[in-house]
KEKE-3310 file (N, C-alpha, C; in steps of 0.2 Angstrom, whole numbers, plus 5000, padded with zeros to 4 digits):
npx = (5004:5004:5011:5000:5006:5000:4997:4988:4988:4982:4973:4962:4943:4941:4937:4925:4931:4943:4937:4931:4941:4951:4950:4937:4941:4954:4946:4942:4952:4958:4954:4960:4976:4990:4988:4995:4988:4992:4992:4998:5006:5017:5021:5012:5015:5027:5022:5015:5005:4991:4991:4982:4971:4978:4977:4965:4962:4968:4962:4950:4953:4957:4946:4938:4943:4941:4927:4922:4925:4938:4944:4951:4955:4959:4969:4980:4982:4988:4995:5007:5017:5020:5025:5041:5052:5052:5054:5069:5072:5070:5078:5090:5088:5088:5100:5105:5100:5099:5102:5100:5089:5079:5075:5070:5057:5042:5029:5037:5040:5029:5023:5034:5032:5036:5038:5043:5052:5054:5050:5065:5061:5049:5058:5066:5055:5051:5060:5056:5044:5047:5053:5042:5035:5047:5050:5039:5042:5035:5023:5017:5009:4997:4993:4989:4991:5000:5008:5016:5028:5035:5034:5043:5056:5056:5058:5071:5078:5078:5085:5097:5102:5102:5112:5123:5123:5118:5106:5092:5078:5061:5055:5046:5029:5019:5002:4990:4973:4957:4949:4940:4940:4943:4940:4932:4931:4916:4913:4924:4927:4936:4945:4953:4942:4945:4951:4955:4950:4947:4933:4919:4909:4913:4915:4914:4913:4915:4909:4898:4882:4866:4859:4867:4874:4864:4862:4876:4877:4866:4870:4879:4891:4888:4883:4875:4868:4859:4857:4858:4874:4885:4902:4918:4927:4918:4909:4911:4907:4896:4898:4906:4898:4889:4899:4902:4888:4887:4899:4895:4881:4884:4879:4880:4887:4882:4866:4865:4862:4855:4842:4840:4837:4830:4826:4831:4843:4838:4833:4839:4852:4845:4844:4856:4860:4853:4858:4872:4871:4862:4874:4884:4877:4878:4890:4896:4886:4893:4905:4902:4900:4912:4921:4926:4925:4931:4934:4939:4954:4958:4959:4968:4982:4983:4987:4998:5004:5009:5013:5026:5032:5033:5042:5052:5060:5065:5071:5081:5090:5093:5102:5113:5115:5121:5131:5128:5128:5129:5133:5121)
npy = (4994:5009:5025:5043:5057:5073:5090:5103:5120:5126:5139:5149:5144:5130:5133:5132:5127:5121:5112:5104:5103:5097:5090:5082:5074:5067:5058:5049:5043:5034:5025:5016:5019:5021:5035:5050:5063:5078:5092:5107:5115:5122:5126:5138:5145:5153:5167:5178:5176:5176:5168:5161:5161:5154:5141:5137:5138:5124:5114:5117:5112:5100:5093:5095:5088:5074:5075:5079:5063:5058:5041:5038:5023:5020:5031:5040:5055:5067:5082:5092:5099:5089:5080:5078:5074:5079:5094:5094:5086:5098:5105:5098:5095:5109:5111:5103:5111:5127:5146:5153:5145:5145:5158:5159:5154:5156:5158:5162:5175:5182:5181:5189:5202:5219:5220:5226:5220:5203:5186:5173:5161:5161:5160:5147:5138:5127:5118:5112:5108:5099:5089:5086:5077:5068:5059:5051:5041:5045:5042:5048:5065:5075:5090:5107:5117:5128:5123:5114:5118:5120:5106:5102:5107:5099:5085:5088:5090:5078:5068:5075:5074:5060:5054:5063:5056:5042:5031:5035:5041:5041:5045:5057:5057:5069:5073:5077:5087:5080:5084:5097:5100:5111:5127:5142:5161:5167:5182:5186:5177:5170:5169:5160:5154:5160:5161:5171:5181:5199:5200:5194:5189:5180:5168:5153:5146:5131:5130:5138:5145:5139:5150:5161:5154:5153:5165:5170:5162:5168:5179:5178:5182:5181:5184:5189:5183:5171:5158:5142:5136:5127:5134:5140:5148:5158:5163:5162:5162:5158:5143:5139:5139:5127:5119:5115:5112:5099:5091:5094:5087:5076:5074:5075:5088:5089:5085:5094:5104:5100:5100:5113:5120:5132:5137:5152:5159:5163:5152:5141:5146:5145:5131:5125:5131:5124:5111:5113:5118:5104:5094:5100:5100:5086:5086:5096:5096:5084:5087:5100:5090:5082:5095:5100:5087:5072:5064:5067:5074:5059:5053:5062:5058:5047:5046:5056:5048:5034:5043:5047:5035:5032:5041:5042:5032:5035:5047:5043:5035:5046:5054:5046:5043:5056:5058:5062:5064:5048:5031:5020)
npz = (5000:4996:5002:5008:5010:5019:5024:5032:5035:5054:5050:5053:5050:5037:5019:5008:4997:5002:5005:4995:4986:4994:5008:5003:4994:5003:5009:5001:4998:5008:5011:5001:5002:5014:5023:5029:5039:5042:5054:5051:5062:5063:5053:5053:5063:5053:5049:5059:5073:5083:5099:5107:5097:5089:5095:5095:5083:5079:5086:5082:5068:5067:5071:5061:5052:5056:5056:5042:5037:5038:5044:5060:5062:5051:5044:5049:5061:5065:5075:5069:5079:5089:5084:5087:5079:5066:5068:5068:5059:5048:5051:5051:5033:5031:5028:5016:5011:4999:4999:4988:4979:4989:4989:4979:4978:4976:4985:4994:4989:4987:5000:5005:4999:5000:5013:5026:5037:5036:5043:5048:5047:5034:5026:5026:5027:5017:5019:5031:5026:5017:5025:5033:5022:5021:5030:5032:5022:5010:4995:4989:4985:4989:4982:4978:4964:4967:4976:4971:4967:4979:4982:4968:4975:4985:4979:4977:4986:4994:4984:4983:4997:4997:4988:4992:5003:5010:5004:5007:5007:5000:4985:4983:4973:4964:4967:4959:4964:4957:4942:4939:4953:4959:4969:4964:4970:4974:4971:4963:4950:4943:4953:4963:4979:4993:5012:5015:5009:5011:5008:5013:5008:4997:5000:5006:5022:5028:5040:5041:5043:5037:5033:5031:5018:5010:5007:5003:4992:4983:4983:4974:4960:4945:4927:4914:4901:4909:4905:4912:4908:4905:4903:4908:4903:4896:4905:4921:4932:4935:4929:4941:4951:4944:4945:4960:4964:4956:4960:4974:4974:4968:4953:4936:4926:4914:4918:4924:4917:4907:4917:4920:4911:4902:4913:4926:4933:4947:4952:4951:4958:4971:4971:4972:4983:4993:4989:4995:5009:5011:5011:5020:5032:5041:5041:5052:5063:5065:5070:5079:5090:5093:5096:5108:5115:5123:5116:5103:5110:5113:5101:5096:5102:5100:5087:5085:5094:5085:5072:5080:5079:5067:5062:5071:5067:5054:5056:5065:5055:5045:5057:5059:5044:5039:5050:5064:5082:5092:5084:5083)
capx = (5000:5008:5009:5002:5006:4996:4999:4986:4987:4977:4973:4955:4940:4943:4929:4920:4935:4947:4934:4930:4948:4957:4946:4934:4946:4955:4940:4940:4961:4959:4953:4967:4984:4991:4988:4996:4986:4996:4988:5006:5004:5024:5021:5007:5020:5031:5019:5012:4998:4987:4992:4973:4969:4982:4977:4957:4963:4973:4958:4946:4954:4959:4939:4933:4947:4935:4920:4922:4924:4943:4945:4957:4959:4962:4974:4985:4979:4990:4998:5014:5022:5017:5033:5048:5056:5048:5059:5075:5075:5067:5087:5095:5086:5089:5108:5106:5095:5104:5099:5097:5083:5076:5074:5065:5052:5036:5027:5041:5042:5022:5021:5038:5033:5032:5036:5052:5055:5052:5055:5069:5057:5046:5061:5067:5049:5051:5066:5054:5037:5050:5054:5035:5035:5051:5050:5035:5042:5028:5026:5012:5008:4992:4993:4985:4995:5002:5015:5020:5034:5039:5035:5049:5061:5057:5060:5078:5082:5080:5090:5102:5103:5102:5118:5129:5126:5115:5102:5086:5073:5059:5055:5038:5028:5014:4996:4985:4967:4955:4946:4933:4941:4947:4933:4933:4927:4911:4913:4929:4927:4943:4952:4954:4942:4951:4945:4958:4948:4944:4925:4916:4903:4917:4919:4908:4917:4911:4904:4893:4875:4862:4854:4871:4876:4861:4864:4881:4874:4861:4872:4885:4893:4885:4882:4867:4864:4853:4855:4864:4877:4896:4908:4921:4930:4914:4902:4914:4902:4890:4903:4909:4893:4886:4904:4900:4881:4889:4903:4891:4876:4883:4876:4885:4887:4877:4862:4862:4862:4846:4839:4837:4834:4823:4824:4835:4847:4836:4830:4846:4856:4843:4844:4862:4861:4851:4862:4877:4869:4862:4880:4887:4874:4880:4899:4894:4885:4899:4912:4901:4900:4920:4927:4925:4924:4938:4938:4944:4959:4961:4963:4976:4987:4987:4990:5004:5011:5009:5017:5032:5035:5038:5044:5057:5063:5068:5074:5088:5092:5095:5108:5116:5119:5125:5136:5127:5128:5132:5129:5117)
capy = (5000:5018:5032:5046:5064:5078:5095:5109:5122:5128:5146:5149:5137:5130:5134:5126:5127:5119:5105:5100:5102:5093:5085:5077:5068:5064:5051:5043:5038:5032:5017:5012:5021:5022:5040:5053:5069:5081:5099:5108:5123:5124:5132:5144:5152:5159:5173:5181:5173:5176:5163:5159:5158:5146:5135:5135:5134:5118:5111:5115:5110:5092:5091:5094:5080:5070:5075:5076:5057:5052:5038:5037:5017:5020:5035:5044:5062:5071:5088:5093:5101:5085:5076:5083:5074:5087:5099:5091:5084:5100:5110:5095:5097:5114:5110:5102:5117:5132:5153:5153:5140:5145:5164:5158:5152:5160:5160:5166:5183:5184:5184:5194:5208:5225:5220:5228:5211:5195:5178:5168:5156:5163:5158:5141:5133:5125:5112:5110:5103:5093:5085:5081:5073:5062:5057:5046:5038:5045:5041:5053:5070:5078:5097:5110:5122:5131:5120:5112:5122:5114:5098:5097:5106:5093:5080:5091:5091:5072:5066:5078:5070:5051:5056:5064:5054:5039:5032:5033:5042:5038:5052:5057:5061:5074:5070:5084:5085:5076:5091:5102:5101:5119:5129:5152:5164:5168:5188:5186:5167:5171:5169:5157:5153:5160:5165:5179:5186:5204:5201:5189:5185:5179:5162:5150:5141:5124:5129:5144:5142:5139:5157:5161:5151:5153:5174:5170:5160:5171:5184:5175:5183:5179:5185:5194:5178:5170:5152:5139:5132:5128:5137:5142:5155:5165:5160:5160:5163:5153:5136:5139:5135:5120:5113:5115:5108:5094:5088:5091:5085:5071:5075:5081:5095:5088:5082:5099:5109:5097:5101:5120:5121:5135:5140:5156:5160:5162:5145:5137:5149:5144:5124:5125:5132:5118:5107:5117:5116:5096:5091:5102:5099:5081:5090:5102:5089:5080:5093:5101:5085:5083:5101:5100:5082:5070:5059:5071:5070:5053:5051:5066:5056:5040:5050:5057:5041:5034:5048:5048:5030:5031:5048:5044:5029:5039:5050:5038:5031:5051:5057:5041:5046:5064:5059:5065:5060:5044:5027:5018)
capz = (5000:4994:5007:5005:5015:5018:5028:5031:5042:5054:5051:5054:5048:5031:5017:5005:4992:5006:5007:4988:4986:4997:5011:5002:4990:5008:5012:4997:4998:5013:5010:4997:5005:5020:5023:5036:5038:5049:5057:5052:5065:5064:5049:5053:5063:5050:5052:5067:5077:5090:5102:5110:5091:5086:5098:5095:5077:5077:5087:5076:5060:5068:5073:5054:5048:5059:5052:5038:5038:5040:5049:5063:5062:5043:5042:5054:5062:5072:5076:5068:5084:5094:5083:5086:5073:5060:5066:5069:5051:5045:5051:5043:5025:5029:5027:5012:5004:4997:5000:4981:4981:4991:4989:4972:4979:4973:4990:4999:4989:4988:5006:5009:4994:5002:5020:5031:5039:5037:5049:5043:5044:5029:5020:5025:5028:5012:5021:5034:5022:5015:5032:5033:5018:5018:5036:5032:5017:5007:4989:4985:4988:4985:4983:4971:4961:4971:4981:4966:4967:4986:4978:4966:4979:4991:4977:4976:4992:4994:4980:4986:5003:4997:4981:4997:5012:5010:5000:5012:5006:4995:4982:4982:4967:4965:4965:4958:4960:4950:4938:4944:4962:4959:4967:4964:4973:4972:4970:4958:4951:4939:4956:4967:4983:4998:5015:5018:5004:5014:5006:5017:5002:4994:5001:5009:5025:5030:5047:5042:5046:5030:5032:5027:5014:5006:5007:5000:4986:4979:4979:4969:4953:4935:4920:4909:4899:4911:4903:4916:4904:4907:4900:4912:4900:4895:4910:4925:4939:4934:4928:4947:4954:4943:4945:4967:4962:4954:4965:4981:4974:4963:4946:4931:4923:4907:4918:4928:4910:4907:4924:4922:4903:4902:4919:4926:4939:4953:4953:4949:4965:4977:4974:4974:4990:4995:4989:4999:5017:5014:5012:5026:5039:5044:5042:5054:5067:5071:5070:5085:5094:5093:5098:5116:5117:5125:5110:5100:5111:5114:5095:5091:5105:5096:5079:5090:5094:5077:5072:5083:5078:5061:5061:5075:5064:5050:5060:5067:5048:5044:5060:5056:5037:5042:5055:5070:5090:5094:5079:5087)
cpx = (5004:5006:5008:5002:5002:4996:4994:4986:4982:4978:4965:4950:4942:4934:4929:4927:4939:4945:4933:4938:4954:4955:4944:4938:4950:4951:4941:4947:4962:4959:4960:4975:4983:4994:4991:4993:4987:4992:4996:5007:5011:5025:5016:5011:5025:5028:5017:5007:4998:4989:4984:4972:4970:4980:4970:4958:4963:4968:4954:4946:4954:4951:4935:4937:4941:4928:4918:4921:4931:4942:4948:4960:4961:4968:4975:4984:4983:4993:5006:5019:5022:5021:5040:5051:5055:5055:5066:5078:5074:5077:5092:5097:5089:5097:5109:5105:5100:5099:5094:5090:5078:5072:5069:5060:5046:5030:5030:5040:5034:5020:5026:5039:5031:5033:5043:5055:5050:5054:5060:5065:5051:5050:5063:5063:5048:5055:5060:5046:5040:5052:5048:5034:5039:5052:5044:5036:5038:5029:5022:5010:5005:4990:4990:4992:5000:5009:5016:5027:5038:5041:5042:5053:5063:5059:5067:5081:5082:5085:5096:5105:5105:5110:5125:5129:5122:5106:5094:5079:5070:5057:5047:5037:5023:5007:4992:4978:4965:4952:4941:4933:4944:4940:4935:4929:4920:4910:4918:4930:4932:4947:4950:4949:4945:4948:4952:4955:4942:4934:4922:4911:4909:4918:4914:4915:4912:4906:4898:4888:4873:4859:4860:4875:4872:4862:4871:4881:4871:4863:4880:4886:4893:4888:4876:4864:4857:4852:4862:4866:4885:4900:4911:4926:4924:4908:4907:4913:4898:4893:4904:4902:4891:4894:4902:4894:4884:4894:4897:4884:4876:4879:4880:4883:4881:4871:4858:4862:4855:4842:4834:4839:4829:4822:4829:4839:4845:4835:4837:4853:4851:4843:4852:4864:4859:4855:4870:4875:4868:4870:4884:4885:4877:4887:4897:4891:4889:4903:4909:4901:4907:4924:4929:4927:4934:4940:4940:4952:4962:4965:4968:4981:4987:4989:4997:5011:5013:5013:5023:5034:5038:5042:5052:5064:5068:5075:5080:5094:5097:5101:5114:5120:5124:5131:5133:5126:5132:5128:5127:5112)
cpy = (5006:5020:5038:5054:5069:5084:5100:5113:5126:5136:5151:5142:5139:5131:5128:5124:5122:5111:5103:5100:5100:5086:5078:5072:5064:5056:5047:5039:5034:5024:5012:5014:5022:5029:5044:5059:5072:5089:5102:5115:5126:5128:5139:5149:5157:5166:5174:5178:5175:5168:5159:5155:5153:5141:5135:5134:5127:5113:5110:5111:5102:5089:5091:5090:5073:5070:5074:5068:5052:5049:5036:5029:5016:5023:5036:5051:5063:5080:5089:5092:5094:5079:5079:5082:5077:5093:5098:5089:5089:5104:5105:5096:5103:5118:5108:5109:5123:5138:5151:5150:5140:5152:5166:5156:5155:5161:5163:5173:5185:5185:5190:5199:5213:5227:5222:5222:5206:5190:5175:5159:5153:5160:5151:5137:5126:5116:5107:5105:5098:5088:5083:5076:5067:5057:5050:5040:5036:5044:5046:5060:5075:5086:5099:5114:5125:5129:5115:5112:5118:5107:5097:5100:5100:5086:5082:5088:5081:5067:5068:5073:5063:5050:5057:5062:5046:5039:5030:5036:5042:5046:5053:5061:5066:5072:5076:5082:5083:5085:5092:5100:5110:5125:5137:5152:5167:5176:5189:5181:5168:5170:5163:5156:5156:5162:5168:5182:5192:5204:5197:5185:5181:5172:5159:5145:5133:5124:5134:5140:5145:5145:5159:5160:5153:5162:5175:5170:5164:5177:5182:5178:5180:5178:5187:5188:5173:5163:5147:5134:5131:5131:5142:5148:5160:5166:5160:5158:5156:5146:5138:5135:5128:5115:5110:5112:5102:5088:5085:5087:5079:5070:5077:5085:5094:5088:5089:5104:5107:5100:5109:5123:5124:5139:5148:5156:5159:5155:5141:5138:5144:5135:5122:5128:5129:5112:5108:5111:5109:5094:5092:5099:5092:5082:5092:5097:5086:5082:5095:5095:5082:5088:5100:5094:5077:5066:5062:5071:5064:5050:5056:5063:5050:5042:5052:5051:5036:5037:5047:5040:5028:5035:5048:5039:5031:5044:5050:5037:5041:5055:5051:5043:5052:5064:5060:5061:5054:5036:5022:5011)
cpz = (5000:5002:5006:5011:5015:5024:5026:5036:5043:5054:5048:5050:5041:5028:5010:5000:4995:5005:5000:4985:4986:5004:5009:4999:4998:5010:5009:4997:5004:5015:5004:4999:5012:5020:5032:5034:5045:5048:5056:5057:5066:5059:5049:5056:5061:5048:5056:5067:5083:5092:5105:5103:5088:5090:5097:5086:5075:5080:5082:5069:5061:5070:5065:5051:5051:5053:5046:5035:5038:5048:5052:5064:5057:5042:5048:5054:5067:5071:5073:5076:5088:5094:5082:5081:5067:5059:5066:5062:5046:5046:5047:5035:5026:5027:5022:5008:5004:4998:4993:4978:4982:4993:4982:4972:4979:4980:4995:4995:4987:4994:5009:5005:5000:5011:5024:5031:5040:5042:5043:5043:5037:5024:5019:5028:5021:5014:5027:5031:5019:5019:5035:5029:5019:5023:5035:5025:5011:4999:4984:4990:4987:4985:4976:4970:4962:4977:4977:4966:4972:4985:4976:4971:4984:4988:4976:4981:4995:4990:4981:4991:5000:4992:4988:5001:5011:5007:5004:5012:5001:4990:4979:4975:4969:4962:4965:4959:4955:4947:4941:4950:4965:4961:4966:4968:4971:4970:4963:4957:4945:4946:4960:4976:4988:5006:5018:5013:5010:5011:5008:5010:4997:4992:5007:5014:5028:5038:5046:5042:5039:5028:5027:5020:5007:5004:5001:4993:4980:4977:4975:4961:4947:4931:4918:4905:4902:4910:4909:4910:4906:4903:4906:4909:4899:4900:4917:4931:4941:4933:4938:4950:4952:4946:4957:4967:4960:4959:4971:4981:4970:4960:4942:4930:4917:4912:4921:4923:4910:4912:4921:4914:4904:4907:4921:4931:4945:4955:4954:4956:4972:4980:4974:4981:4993:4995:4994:5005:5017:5014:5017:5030:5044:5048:5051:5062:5071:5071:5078:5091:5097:5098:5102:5120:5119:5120:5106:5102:5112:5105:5092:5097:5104:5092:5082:5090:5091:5075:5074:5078:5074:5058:5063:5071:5057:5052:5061:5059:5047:5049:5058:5046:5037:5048:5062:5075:5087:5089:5087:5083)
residu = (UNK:UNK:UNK:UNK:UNK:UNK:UNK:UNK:UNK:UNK:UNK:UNK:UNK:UNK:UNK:UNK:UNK:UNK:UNK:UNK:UNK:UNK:UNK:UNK:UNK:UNK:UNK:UNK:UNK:UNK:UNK:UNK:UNK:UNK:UNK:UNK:UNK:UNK:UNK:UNK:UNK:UNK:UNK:UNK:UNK:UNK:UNK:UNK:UNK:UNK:UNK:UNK:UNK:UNK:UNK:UNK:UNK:UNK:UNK:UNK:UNK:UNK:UNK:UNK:UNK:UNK:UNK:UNK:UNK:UNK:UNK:UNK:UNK:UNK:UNK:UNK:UNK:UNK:UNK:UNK:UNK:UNK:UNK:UNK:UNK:UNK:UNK:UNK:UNK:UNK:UNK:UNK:UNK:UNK:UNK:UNK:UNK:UNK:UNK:UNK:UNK:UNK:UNK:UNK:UNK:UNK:UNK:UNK:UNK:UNK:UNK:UNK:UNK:UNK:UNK:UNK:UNK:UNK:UNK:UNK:UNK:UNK:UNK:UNK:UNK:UNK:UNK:UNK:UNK:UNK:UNK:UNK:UNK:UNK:UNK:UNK:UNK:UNK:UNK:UNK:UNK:UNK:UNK:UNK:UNK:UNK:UNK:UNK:UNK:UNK:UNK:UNK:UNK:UNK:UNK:UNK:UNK:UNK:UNK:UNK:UNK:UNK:UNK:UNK:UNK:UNK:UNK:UNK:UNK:UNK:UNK:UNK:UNK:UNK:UNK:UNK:UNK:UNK:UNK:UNK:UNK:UNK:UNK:UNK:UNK:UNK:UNK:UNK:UNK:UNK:UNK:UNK:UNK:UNK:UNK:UNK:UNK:UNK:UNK:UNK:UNK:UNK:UNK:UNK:UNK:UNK:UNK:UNK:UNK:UNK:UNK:UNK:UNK:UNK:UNK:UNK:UNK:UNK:UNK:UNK:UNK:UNK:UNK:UNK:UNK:UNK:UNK:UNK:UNK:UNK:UNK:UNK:UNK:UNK:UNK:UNK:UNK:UNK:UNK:UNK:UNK:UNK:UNK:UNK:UNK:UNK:UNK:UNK:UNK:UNK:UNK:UNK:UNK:UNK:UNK:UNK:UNK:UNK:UNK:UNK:UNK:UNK:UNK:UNK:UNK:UNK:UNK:UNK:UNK:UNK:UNK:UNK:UNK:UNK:UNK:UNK:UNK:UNK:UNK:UNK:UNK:UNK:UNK:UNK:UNK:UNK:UNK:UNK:UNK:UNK:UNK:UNK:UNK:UNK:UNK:UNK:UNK:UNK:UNK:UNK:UNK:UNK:UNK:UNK:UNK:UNK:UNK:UNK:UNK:UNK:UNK:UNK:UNK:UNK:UNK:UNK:UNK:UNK:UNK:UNK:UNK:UNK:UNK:UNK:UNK:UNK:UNK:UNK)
# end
C-alpha cells in the first residue's frame, strides 16, 4: 500500500474550496493508501499569530478532519508540533537546501513583497514541508498548484541528501486534483476561493449556518445571459457554481444543464444552496460533537504516537547518514 502525506494548516476554519479540494478527496484515499494527515501549525508560525487563536485553530481544524469522515483506524491524524522529529529533520534538510533555492520560491516573495522584515522562517519553511513529507516515506503528495513548486524542491532536496550521504529516502511524486476540484470565489470566480479574501461573500466556510450560505449563494457573481450552461471561460460565475452543484450533489454538469433548461438564475442559486447546506449539515453535526469532546483528544494522542514512531525511525536512519551523535 503507497503512502500518501498531507499537511494543512490551521489558520482559521477552512471553506467550502478547502473541502471539495482537498478534504473530500481525503476520504475517498483512505481506503486504498496508507495515509498521514498532519495539522502543520509549525508552519502557521512563519507569520504572526494570535496565540489563543492558534490553539482553538489547530483544534478546530483536527475536529473537521474528523467530520468530515477520516477515519482514525484507517489514516493517521495528528499535530505537527506534537513530533519533534519534524523539526530536527526539517534543520537537517535545511543544510542540504541552498539561499538561492530557496529565495526563488514563489510563496516566499508573495508573502515577503512589500514588508520591512520577514521571519527567517518565511524563507526556510520549504526544508521543513520537505521533512514532513520524507520522514513518512511518502510516495504521493496531494497538493494544488500552488505547492507544486515545494513539491519538486522537496524532490531536490531528497536526491540531494540520498547522492551525498546515504540512499534513504523515497522520492515522492505529486498527485494533483481530480478536475473540477478547483473551486473560485464567488465575488471574483477568475480567482481562486480563499478566506483571507477581505470580502466575506466571497467564500463559503464549511461551518457557516444555511441562512448564510444561502445569502452567499444568491448573491453569487454571474452574467446577463441567464442560461445555466458551462463554459468556464465566457460564464465563469455561473461554471463555478454547477461545478460546486455537481461535486456536492453528485450529478454532472450535462444532467444539471438538462435540469434548468429553460429555467433562470434564481431557481438554479437557490437549489444550489440547498444542495450546499444538505452536504454540510451532517459535516457540521459531528464537527460540534468533537470540539470539546475528549475523544477528540484521545485520537490526536494515538496519531501522535503513530506519528512519533515512524517519524522517529527515519529520523535515526537520517543522523546516522550525516554523521550525528552517537551510531546507534
Amino acid at each position: 500500500m503507497q503512502t500518501i502525506f498531507s499537511g494543512i494548516q490551521p489558520s482559521g476554519t477552512i471553506t467550502l474550496g478547502n473541502y471539495i479540494g482537498a478534504m473530500k478527496q481525503f476520504v475517498e484515499l483512505q481506503d486504498d493508501y496508507n495515509c498521514h494527515f498532519c495539522i502543520v501549525d509549525q508552519h502557521a508560525i512563519t507569520v504572526p499569530q494570535d496565540r489563543l487563536a492558534l490553539r482553538k485553530n489547530i483544534r478546530s481544524l483536527a475536529a473537521l478532519y474528523i467530520a468530515v469522515g477520516i477515519d482514525p483506524t484507517k489514516s493517521t491524524l495528528f499535530i505537527q508540533s506534537e513530533v519533534p522529529a519534524h523539526t530536527e529533520a526539517g534543520w537537517m534538510l535545511q543544510c542540504v537546501a541552498y539561499i538561492g533555492e530557496l529565495e526563488r520560491m514563489t510563496q516566499f516573495k508573495d508573502k515577503s513583497a512589500g514588508k520591512e522584515a520577514v521571519s527567517a522562517g518565511l524563507l526556510t519553511y520549504p526544508p521543513l514541508m520537505a521533512a514532513d513529507i520524507l520522514l513518512y516515506k511518502t510516495d504521493l503528495v496531494p497538493v494544488g498548484e500552488d505547492q507544486k513548486q515545494h513539491l519538486e524542491l522537496t524532490r531536490d532536496l531528497a536526491e540531494r541528501f540520498n547522492k551525498k550521504y546515504n540512499d534513504i529516502f523515497t522520492i515522492p511524486e505529486v498527485r494533483i486534483p481530480k478536475v473540477g476540484a478547483r473551486v473560485m470565489s464567488l465575488q471574483e470566480p477568475t480567482k481562486k476561493m480563499s478566506k483571507s479574501d477581505p470580502n466575506q461573500k466571497a467564500f463559503i466556510t464549511i461551518l457557516d449556518e444555511p441562512k448564510v450560505i444561502e445569502k452567499k449563494i444568491k448573491s453569487a457573481v454571474t452574467d446577463s445571459e441567464g442560461i445555466v450552461r458551462f463554459d468556464k471561460e465566457n460564464k465563469p460565475g455561473i461554471s463555478n457554481l454547477m461545478s460546486i452543484y455537481s461535486i456536492l450533489g453528485n450529478v454532472s454538469i450535462e444532467e444539471i444543464e438538462r435540469m434548468y433548461d429553460g429555467k433562470g438564475y434564481g431557481d438554479f442559486k437557490a437549489d444550489t444552496a440547498k444542495v450546499v447546506v444538505e452536504a454540510l449539515a451532517p459535516i457540521q453535526q459531528r464537527y460540534y460533537e468533537l470540539i470539546d469532546s475528549e475523544e477528540l483528544d484521545q485520537i490526536l494522542d494515538a496519531g501522535a504516537e503513530k506519528a512519533n514512531f515512524v517519524a522517529n525511525k527515519m529520523l535515526r536512519k537520517m543522523r546516522n547518514a550525516m554523521g550525528l551523535g552517537r551510531k546507534r
